[in-house]
C-alpha positions in Angstrom: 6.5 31.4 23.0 3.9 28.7 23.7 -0.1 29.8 23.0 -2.3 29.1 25.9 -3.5 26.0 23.7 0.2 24.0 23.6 0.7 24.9 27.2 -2.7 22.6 28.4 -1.7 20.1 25.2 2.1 20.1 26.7 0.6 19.7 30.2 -1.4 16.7 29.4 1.1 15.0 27.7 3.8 15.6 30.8 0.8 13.8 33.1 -2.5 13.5 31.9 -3.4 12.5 34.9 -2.2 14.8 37.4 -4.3 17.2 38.9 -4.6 20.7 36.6 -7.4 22.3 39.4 -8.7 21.9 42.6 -11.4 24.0 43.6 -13.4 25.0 46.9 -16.4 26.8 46.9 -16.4 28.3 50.1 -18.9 30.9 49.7 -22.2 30.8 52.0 -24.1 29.4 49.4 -21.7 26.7 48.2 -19.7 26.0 51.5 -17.4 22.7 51.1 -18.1 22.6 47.4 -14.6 20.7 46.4 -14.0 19.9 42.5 -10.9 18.1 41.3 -9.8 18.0 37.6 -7.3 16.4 35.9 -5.2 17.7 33.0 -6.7 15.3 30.9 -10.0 16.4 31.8 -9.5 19.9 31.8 -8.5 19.5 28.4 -11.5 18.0 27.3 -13.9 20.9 29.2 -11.8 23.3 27.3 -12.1 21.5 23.9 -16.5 21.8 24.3 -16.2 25.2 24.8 -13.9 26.1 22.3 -15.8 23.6 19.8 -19.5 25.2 21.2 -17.5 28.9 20.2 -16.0 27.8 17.1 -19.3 25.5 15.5 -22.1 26.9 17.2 -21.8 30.8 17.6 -19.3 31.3 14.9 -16.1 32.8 16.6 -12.9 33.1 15.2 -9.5 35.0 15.9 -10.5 38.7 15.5 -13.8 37.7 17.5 -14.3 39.0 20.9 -15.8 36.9 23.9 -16.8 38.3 27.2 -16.8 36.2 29.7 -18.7 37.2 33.2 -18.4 34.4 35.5 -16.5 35.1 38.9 -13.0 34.9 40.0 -11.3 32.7 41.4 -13.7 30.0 39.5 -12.9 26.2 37.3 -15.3 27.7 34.8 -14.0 31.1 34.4 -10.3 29.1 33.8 -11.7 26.6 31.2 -13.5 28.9 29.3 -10.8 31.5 29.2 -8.6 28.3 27.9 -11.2 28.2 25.4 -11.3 31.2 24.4 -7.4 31.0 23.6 -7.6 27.9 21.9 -10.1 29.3 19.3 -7.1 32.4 19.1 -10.0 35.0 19.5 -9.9 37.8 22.4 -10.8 37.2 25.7 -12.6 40.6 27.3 -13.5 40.7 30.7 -14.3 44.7 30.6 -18.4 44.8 30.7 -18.4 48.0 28.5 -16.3 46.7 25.4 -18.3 45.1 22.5 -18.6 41.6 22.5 -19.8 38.9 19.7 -21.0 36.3 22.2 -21.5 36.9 26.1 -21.1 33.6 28.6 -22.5 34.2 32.0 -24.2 33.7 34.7 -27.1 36.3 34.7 -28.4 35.3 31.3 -31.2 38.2 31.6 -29.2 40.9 32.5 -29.2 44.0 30.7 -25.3 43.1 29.6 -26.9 39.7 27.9 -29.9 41.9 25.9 -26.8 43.5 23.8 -25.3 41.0 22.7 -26.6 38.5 19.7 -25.1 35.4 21.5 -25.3 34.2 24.5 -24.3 31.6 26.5 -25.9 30.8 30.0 -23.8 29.2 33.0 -24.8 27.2 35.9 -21.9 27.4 38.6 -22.6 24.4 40.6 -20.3 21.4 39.2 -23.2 18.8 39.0 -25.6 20.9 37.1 -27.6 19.1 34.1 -29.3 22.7 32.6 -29.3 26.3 33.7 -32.7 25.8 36.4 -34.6 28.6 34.7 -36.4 29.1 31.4 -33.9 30.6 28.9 -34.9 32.8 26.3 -34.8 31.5 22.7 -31.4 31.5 21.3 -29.6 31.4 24.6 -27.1 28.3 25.2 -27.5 26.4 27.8 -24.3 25.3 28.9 -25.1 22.5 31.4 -27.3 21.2 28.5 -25.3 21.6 25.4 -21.8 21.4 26.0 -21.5 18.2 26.3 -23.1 17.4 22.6 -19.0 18.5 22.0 -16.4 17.0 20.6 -13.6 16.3 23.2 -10.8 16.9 21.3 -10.6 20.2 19.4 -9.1 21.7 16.1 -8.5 25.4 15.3 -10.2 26.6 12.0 -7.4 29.6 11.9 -4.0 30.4 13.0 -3.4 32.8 15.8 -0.7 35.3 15.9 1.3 36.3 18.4 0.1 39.9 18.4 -3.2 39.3 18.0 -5.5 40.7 21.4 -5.9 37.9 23.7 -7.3 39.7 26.8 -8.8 43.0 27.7 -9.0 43.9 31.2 -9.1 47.0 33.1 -8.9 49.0 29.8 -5.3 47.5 29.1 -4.8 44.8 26.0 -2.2 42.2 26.2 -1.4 40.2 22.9 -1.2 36.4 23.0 2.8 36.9 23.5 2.1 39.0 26.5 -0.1 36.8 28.7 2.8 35.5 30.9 4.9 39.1 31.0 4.7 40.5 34.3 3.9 38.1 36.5 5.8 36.8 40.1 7.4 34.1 39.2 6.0 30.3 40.5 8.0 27.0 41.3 8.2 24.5 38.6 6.0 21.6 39.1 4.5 23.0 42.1 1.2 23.0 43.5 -0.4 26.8 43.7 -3.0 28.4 45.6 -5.0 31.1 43.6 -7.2 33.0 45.5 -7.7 36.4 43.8 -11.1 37.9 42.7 -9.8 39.6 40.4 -10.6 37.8 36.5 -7.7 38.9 34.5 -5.1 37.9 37.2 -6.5 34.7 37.8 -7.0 33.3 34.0 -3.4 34.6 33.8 -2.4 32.8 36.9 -4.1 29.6 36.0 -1.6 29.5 32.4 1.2 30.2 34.2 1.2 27.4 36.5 0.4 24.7 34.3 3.0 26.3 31.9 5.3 25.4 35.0 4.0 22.4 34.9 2.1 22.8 38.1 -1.1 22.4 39.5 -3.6 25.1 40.9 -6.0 25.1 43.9 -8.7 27.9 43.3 -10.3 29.2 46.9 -13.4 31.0 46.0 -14.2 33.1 49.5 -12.2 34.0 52.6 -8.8 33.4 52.2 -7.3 30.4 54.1 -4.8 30.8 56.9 -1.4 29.4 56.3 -1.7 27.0 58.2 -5.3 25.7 57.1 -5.2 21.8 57.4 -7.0 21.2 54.0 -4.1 23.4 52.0 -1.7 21.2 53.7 -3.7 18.0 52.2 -3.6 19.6 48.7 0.3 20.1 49.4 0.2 23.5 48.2 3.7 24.6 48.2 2.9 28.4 46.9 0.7 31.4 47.1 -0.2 33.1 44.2 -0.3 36.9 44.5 -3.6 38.4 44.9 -3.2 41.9 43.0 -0.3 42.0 40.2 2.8 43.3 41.6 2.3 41.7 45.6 5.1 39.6 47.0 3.6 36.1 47.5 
């Protein structure tokens, strides 16, 4: 098996240049947002994170990170990558414990349980959160990019160690990929589901294809939507586990 860390470090090498995500925010808020990232790029979003887990909030394999931001989402994907790269355990369950809490809603109730938080501005051009943070809350948008861009784990992950908890299941690092309708190799994938688990799970399998992904955030577009034709998305990406594509 490959961990979620060689998969990105094998998919920049392939083409560091190719596209790893697309995104469109086409939510009423955000309508037309489009973001494009590279492999290359990706890989260095990922590398902050996991460096702001590993050096700044102390996390380690046997750690646990929950991570509420929504689905389908660029941020949710990198910092799920970066929770894998550290080899701690990805929990997207609100009720289970967590050592540090990255969100969007840093006040929330959820936020006031856990020691660490880290606060998360959506929009793609943010330079800090917009809103007064409480002391010890990260600022993302502000901190992150203090970060080394290239990143090295402390410890070694094993294959049975947790790597995601989601609707009350666990799935060990070896289990991420098990399960899943298969995707074309080297293709270009639309991912459109809202639900977190999936998606994160979703976004490793392509690029351990060797693909590319196009997130949709919003109504679903038509097949024959003109600007999934100019992406040259050549498959849909189930929406619940177990759908036909």
């Amino acid at each position: 098996m490959r961990f979620p860390s060689q998969v990105l470090a094998d998919a920049v090498t392939t083409d560091a240049t190719r596209p790893a995500l697309t995104f469109y925010d086409d939510t009423p808020d955000a309508r037309g947002e489009r973001i494009e990232i590279s492999r290359r790029v990706l890989r260095t979003w990922v590398s902050k994170a996991a460096n702001a887990l590993q050096e700044g909030l102390d996390v380690q394999p046997g750690s646990v990170v929950l991570v509420d931001l929504p689905s389908p989402h660029w941020r949710l994907a990198y910092w799920a990558l970066a929770v894998w790269s550290v080899g701690a355990t990805l929990t997207l369950d609100v009720h289970e414990g967590a050592d540090v809490l990255v969100t969007t809603e840093p006040d929330s109730e959820l936020a006031e349980d856990c020691d660490e938080v880290v606060a998360v501005a959506l929009p793609a051009l943010s330079r800090d959160f917009g809103t007064e943070l409480r002391s010890g809350v990260m600022d993302e948008a502000a901190e992150l990019s203090s970060y080394a861009d290239d990143f090295t784990p402390w410890d070694e992950v094993d294959p049975d160690d947790v790597a995601l908890v989601h609707g009350g299941e666990r799935l060990s690092y070896g289990e991420l990929l098990d399960g899943l309708p298969p995707v074309p190799a080297a293709g270009r994938a639309l991912l459109t589901t809202t639900d977190r688990g999936l998606l994160v799970r979703q976004v490793l399998q392509v690029l351990a294809a060797d693909g590319s992904a196009v997130l949709v955030r919003g109504p679903v577009p038509p097949a024959d939507d003109s600007r999934m034709a100019a992406e040259g998305v050549t498959h849909r990406c189930s929406r619940l586990l177990g759908d036909t594509a």
